[in-house]
Structures are given as C-alpha cells and as structure tokens.
C-alpha positions in Angstrom: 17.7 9.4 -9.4 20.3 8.6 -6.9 20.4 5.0 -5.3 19.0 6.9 -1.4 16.0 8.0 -3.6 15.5 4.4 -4.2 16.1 2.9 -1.3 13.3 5.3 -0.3 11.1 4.4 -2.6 11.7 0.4 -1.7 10.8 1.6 1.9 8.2 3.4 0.6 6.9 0.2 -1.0 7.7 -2.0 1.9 5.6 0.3 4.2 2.2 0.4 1.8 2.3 -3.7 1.8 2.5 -3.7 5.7 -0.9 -1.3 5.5 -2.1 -3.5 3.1 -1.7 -6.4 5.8 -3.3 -4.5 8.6 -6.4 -3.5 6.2 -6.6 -7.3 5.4 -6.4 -8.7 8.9 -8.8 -6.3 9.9 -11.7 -7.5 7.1 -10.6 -10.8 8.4 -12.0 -10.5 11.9 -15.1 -9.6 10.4 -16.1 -7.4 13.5 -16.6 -3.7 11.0 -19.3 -2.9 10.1 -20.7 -2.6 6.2 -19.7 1.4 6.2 -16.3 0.7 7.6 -15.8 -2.3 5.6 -16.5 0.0 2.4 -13.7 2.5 3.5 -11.5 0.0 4.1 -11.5 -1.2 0.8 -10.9 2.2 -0.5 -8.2 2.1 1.9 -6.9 -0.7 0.4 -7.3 0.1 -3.3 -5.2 3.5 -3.0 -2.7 1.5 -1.0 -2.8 -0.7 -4.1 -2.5 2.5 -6.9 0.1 4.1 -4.8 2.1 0.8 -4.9 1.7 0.3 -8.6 2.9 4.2 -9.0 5.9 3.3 -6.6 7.2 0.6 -8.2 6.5 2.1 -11.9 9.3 4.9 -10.7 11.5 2.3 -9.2 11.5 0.5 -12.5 11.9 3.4 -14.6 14.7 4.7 -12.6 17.2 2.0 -12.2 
C-alpha cells in the first residue's frame, strides 16, 4: 500500500473520531429522545467497528 493510501486511511480515522465527538456531544445535551438516543448509539458503535477496521489496515500496512 502506498504511503497516500495511508495518509487516507489516517484521515479516514481522523474523520470517524470527529463523528464520534458530535454523537457524544449530542447524548450530552440530553434533549433526544429514547428512540433517537438508541440510533445514536448505533451510530456510534459502527463509528467505533469502522475505526477498529481502519486502524487494523493501517497497522498491517506499514
């Protein structure tokens, strides 16, 4: 993999915690409601796989 793949995948990576961020800040102001609040946390736990999958390759690759 060349190092532009990578530096794709780090932005990749970068982007998914800054979603992760917004999805917390939003739980934080507690003003959702239960059903949003569950699809937020699924939200937030792909966010987390796809993360995990990212930086697996990354690792992997360098």
């Amino acid at each position: 993999m060349e190092e532009r793949d990578l530096l794709l995948l780090e932005s990749a990576v970068t982007a998914i915690d800054e979603a992760s961020a917004a999805v917390a800040s939003e739980v934080e102001r507690d003003r959702l409601g239960e059903s949003q609040l569950a699809r937020l946390s699924v939200v937030e736990a792909e966010l987390k796989r796809s993360r995990l999958s990212l930086e697996k390759i990354i690792q992997e690759n360098r």
